[in-house]
N, C-alpha and C positions, 0 to 999 in steps of 0.2 A: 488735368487740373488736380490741384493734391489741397487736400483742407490742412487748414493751421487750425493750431489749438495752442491755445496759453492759459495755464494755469497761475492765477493770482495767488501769491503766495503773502507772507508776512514783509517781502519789503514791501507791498503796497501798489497801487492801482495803478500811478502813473506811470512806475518803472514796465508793470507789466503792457500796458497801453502803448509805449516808446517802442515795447519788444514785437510787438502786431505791427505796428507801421510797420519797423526795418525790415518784418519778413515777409510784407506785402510789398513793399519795394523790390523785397531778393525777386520774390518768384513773378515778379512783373503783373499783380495781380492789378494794378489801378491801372496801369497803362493800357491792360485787354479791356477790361471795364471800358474805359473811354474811346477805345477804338468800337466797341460793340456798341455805341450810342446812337449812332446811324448810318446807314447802308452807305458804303461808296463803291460806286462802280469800279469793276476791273482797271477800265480802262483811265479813270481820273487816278486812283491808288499806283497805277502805274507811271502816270506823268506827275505827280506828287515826289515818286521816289526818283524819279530821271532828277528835277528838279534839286530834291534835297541832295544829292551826287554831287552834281555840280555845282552848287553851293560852297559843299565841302572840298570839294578841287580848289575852285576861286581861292578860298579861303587860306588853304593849307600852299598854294602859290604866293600867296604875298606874305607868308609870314614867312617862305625861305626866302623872299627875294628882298623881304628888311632884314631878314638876318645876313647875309651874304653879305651887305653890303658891310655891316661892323666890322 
């Protein structure tokens, strides 16, 4: 885990505020946050991601098979 630091400078509070989101977006800082909100079992975090897989299969098959067809 590595700390951010932003120095507010002369252009002002919001630009430096904009610049903390994006680099807590880069290093994935809100999404561990909210993962760490409460416990899930091995075995549910595992049938979550089986899940989210196939999802993305499902998914990524019917957008070739409406492209194919054009």
């Amino acid at each position: 885990m590595q700390n951010i630091y932003i120095t507010v400078d002369d252009r002002g509070v919001e630009r430096s505020l904009r610049k903390f989101k994006r680099m807590c977006d880069t290093y994935g800082i809100v999404k561990l946050y909210r993962s760490r909100q409460e416990y899930k079992k091995p075995s549910i975090m595992a049938k979550e991601k089986r899940e989210a897989a196939e999802k993305r299969r499902r998914k990524t098959s019917v957008k070739s098979r409406t492209r194919s067809k054009i």
